[in-house]
N, C-alpha and C positions, 0 to 999 in steps of 0.2 A: 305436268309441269306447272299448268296453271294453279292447282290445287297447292303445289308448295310453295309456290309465290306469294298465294295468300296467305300460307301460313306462317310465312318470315314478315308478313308486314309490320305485325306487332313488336318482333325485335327488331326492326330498325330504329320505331319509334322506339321503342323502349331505350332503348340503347342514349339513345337525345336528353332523356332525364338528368341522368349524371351528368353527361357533359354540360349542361346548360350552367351549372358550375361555377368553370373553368375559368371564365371571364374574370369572374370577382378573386378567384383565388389566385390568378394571374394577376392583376393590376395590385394585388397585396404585396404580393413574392414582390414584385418587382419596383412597385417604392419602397419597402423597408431596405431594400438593399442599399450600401453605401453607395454606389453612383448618385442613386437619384434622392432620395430623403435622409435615407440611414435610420430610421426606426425600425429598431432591433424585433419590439413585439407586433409591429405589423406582417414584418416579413413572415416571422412564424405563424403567424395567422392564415398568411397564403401556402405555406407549407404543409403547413396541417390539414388542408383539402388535399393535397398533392400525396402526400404521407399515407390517408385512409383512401382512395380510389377505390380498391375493389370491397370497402365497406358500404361506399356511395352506392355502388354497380348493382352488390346483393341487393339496397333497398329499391334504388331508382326501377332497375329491372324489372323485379318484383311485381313495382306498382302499376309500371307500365307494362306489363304482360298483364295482369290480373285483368277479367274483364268490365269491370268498376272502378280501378284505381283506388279499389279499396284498403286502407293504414294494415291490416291483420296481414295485407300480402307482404308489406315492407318488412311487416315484425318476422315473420315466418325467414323472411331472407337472410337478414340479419343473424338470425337463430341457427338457420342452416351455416350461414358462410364463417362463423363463431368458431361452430362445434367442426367446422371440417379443417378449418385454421391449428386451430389449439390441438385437435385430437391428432393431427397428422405429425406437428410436433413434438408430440409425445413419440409418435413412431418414427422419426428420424434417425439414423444411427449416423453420429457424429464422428468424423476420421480423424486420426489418434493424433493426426498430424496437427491440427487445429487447438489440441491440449499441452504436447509435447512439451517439456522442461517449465511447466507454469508449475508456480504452489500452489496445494493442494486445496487453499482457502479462491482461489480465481476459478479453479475448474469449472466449477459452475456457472459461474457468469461466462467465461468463455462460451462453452457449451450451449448456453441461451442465447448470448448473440450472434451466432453460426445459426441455429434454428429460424431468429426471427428473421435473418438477411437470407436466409434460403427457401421461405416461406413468402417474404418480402416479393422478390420474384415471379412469383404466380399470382400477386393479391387480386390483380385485376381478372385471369380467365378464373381465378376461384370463383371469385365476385359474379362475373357474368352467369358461371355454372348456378351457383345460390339460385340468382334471381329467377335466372330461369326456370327451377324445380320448385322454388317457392310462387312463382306464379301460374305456373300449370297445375301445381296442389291446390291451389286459392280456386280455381277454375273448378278444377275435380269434386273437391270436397266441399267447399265453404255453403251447402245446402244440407249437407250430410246429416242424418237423422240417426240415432241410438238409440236404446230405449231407456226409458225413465229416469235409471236409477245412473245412469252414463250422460243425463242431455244437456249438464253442464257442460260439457265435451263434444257437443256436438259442432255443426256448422262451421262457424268462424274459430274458432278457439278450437279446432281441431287440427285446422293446418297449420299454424308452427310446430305442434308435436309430431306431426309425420314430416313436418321440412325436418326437423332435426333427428330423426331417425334417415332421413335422407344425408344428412348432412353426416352423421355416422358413416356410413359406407363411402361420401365421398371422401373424407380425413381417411379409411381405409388404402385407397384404391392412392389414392396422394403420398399418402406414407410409404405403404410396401412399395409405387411402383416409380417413389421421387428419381433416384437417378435415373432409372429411364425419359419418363418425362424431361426431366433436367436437363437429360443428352437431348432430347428432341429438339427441346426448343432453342439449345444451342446451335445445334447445327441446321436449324428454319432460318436464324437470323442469320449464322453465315453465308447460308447459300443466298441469303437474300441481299446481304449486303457484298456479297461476292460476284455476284450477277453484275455488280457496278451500275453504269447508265442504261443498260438495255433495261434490267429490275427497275430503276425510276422511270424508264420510256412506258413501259409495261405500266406499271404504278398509275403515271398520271392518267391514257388512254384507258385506262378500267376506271378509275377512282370520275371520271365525267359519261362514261355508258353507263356504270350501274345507276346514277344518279334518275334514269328513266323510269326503275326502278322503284327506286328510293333504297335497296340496299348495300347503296356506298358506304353507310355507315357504318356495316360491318366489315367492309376493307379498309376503312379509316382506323378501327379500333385495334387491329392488330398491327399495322404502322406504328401507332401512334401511343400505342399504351401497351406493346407486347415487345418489338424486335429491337436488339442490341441491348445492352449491360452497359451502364455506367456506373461503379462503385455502388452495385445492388438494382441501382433504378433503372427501371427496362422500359421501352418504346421512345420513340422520336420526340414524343411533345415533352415526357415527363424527365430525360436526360438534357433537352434546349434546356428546362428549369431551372436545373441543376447543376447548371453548368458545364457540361459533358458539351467542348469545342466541337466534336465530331460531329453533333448532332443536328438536326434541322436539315439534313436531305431531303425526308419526304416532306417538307411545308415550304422551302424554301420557293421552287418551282411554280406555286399558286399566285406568288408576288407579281409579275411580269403579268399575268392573265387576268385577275382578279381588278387589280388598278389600271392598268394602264389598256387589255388585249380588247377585254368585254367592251368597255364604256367606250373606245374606238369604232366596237360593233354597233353600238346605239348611235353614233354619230355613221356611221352610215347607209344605216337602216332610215334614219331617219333626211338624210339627203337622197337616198333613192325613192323616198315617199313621193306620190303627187302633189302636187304643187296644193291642192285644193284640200289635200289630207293632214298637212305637213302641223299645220295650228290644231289639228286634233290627237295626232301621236309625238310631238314634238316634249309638252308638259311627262305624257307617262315615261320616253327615253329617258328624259335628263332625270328624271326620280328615281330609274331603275341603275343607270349608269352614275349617278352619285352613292347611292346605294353600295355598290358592288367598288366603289373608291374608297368611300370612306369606312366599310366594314366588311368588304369582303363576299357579301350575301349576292348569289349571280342566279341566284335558280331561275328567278321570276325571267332576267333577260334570258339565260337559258331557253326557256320556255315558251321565248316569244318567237321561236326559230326551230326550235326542236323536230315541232310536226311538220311547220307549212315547208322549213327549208331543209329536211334531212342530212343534204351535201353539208351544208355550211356547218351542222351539226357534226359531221364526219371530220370537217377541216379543225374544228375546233375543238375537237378531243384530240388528233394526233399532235396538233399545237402545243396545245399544255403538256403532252409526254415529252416534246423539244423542249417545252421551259423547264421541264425539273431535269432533262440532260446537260442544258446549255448553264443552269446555276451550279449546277455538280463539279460540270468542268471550269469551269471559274471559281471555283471552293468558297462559292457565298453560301452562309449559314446564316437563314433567317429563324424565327419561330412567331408562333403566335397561341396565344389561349384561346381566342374563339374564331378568328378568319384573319386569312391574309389581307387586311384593308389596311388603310393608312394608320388608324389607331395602334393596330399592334403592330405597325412597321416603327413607326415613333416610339412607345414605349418602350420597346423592346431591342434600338438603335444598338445601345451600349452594349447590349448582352451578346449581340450578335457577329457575325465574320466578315468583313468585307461590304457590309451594307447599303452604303453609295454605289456599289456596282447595280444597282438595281436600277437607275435612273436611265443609263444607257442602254439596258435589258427593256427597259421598259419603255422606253421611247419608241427602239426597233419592233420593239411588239405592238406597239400605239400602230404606227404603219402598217403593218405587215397585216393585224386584222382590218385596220379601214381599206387599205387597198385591195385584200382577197374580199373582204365581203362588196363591197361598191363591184369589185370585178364579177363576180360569181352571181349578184343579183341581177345585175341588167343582162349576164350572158345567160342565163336560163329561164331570167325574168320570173323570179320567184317570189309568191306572193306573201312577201314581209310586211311587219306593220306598215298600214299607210298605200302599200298596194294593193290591196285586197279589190275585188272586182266590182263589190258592193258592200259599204260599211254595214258593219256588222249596230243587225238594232236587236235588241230584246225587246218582248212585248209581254206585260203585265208583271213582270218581276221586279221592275225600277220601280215601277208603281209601289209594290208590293214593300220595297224597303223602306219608302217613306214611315211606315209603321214597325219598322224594326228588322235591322239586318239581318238579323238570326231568322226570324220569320220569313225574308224574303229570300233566303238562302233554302231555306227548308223548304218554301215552294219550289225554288229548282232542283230540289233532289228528288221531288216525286212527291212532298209530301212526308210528314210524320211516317206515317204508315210503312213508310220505302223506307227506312231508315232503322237500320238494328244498330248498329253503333258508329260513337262519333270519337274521335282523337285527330292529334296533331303532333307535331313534329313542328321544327325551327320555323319551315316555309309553306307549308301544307296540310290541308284537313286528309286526315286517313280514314276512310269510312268505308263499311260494309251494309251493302243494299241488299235489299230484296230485288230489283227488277230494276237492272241497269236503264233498259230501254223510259224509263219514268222519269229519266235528268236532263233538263231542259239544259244542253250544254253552251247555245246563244244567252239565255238570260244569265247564268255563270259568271260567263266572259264577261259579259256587260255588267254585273255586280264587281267587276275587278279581276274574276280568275284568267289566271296567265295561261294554264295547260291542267290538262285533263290528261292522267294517266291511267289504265284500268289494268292493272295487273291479272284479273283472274274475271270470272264470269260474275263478283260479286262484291270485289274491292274494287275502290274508287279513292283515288287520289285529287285532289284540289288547290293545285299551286296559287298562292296568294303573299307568298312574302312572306318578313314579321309579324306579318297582322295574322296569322294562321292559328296561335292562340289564342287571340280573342274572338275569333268570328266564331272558333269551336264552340267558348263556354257558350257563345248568344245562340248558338243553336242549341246546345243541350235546353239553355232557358228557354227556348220557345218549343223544344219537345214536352217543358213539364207545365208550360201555359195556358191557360184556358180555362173553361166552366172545372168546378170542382167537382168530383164523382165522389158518388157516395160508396163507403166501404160497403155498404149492402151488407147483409147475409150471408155467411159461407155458403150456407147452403143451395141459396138460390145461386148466386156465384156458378156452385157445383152444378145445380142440373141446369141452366144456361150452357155448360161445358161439355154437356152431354152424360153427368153422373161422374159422382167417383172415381168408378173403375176408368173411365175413359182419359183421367189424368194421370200422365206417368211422371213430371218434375214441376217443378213453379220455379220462377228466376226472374229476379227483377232487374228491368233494363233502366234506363234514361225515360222515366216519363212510361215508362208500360210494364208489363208483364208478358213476360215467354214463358210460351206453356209447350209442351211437349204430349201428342196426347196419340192415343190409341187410333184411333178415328177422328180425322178434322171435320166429317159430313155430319161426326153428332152436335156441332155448334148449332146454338139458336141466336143467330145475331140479331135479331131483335127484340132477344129480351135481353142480351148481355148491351144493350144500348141503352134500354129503359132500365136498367143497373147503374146506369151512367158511363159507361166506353165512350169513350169519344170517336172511335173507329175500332174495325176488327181486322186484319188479316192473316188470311191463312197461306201459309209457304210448305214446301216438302218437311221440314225441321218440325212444323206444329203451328201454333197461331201465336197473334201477337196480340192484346190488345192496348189500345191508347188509352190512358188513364189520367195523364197528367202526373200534380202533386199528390194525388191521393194511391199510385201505383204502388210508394211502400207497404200501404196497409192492407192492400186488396191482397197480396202477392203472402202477406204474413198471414192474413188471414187463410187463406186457401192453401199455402204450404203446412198451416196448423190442422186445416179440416180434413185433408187428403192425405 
């Protein structure tokens, strides 16, 4: 179980590219509209994100599956999600009924626009399918060696021509087996919109436990960009767009929680603080509960509860499955392009159902979490911010930041060494370790991190907010920082590695080189140091070494000599 956990962690993050998005092309849509500005070519502009989605998917995916977020992975997607679009097209057979009594001069056009709105349909699982095959090709192949007279073709420039031999078979299996599929997914969305409010009870309560995760986002994206039909455009976010009245069940629900449920939990968390603690978690509450007002972002308070307070974590996932029951039943349709915060309750006022029901939703809900959590803290006396037994100190890692975040982050992961790769997501660094036990998880805390989730014996999650994109790049930068290594000599390279034969792949990381080898005991780590490594380690996978800025050339080098 653990092992697949790790292995979805990359499509959650992946999945967060595209959307990231949403926002711009939302606040488009939604001024060019006559309500609010009336600029006709803005609107299309926000459209026109809305319109390509699972074009975005194929690349987004892609890049974020690849394990470099290398551009060749994007192209490859694109290439695949092209050829499986257009080729499945072609194999459509279009029903007579759809032609019936037209001139002979329309048939055609009819015919094409029946393909492209039933193609329309699936653009997003296409798109997700793409990414994903063009980024486990990128992974597979993008090392891949030919011989001579083929080595234009090799490596990187190999995998869009197998994504789209991929992407062949998927336009096959699309085409011959469209109406099935097509019944599928019709009857997913019925059932799911037929469920009523148990299906949103259901919905909310999973869409805040997977979040521990982090693979919510893959229950988000069939919500949100797959279930129900509106005049072609399918899932909850992209028919609210569209104006499809029906729409915005599954986001409406998040309003009452997001604004008003959470930031009631930080107000009193932070009245059940000690009196002598109250001036020290007091600043982080009101940061995270305006936060999570004004745009909807809750992981980080989330996460201030998660671990120490389990219950309250219980009370406030069944919570939220009542708020998308109790806005159902009051037929308020909210939507939003990036969170339920006040921005996109404001922008998106006019477009929506009954909106001001939210103020009385959300009031009861202001109550209803400060008086459960006030009640539930002092009745189990649970150690929430502020009550903790002894404030939490870090030692040498605050130190450590003074000379740069990234660096001091990277001391608490263990070190370069510990460290095989780094990514993020909206609120969160995603990274896979060598040796969990190496992450100083007090000095973390104390740099900022709100929760630490370890999904498998080797992924590690680092709740941090917004800020979880930038703390990423400043750690990738301070994996490639330091003394510069010299490319050396392949060949010394090679017999520091124990010979030739004793290397089986080269693969360049963030700042190092993965090697995969025969025997890890034929290392000579002290001459691959007098090479210039900046560190060595060896794991079951093979070794690692730290290289810095100079691990492109080392890696080219030795994938040429071997």
């Amino acid at each position: 179980m653990k092992a697949l956990l790790e292995r979805l962690q990359p499509l959650g993050r992946a999945l967060m590219l595209p959307i990231a998005v949403l926002p711009a092309a939302a606040l488009l849509l939604r001024l060019g509209q006559p309500d609010l500005l009336d600029i006709a070519f803005m609107s299309a502009a926000g459209d026109a994100v809305f319109s390509n989605l699972g074009l975005l998917f194929a690349i987004g995916v892609a890049v974020g599956f690849a394990r470099d977020g290398n551009g060749a992975a994007g192209l490859a997607g694109v290439v695949c999600f092209l050829i499986a679009v257009e080729g499945a097209k072609a194999l459509l057979v279009v029903p007579p009924e759809v032609v019936a009594g037209l001139p002979e001069a329309s048939v055609a056009l009819a015919e094409a626009a029946w393909r492209d709105g039933a193609l329309a349909r699936l653009s997003v699982p296409i798109g997700i399918i793409s990414g994903l095959i063009a980024g486990d090709f990128y992974n597979r192949f993008s090392t891949l060696k030919l011989p001579e007279y083929l080595a234009f073709f090799a490596g990187r420039r190999f995998v869009p021509i197998v994504s789209g031999v991929a992407g062949l078979a998927l336009a096959a299996i699309i085409g011959f087996g469209f109406s099935g599929i097509s019944g599928a997914m019709d009857g997913f969305s019925r059932a799911i919109v037929g469920s009523g409010e148990v299906g949103l009870f259901l919905y909310g309560v999973l869409n805040r436990l997977l979040i521990v995760t982090g693979l919510h986002h893959i229950l988000n994206n069939i919500a949100w960009f797959v279930i129900g039909d509106y005049q072609g455009v399918t899932g909850d976010l992209r028919r609210f767009f569209a104006g499809d009245p029906d729409a915005g069940a599954f986001m409406s629900g998040f309003f009452p929680v997001m604004m008003f449920g959470l930031p009631a939990a930080c107000l009193a968390m932070y009245h059940a603080a000690k009196p002598e603690r109250k001036k020290a978690v007091g600043g982080m509450l009101m940061s995270l509960a305006l936060t999570a007002f004004l745009t909807g972002v809750t992981e980080p308070i989330e996460f201030t509860f998660m671990f120490l307070a389990p219950v309250l974590y219980a009370v406030h996932t069944v919570l939220t499955g009542a708020a998308m029951v109790i806005m159902s039943l009051l037929d308020v349709k909210l939507g939003f392009g990036f969170s339920a915060g006040l921005f996109d309750y404001v922008l998106n006022f006019n477009q929506s159902t009954r909106p001001l029901m939210l103020i009385p939703v959300g009031l009861a809900y202001f109550a209803l979490y400060y008086g459960l959590f006030r009640l539930v803290i002092r009745w189990m006396d649970l150690k929430t911010p502020g009550r903790e037994d002894e404030p939490m100190t870090a030692t040498g890692v605050v130190q450590a930041a003074a000379g740069g975040r990234g660096a001091a982050y990277l001391a608490a992961l263990g070190g370069a060494a510990n460290v095989d790769s780094v990514d993020a997501c909206t609120t969160r660094l995603r990274l896979i370790l060598n040796d969990q036990n190496a992450v100083d998880e007090a000095g973390l805390k104390a740099l900022g991190a709100r929760g630490l989730v370890r999904p498998s014996d080797r992924a590690l999650q680092v709740v941090l907010g917004p800020i979880a994109d930038q703390v990423a790049d400043e750690i990738r930068a301070a994996l490639t920082a330091g003394p510069v290594a010299d490319d050396g000599n392949a060949e010394d390279w090679l017999a520091a590695l124990g010979g030739r034969d004793n290397v089986l792949s080269v693969e360049r990381r963030d700042g190092r080189v993965l090697l995969r080898l025969k025997a890890g005991a034929g290392l000579d780590v002290a001459a691959l140091k007098a090479l210039g490594a900046r560190g060595v380690a060896v794991t079951a996978a093979g070794a690692h070494l730290i290289l810095g800025p100079r691990a492109e050339a080392v890696a080219r080098n030795l994938a040429a000599a071997s």
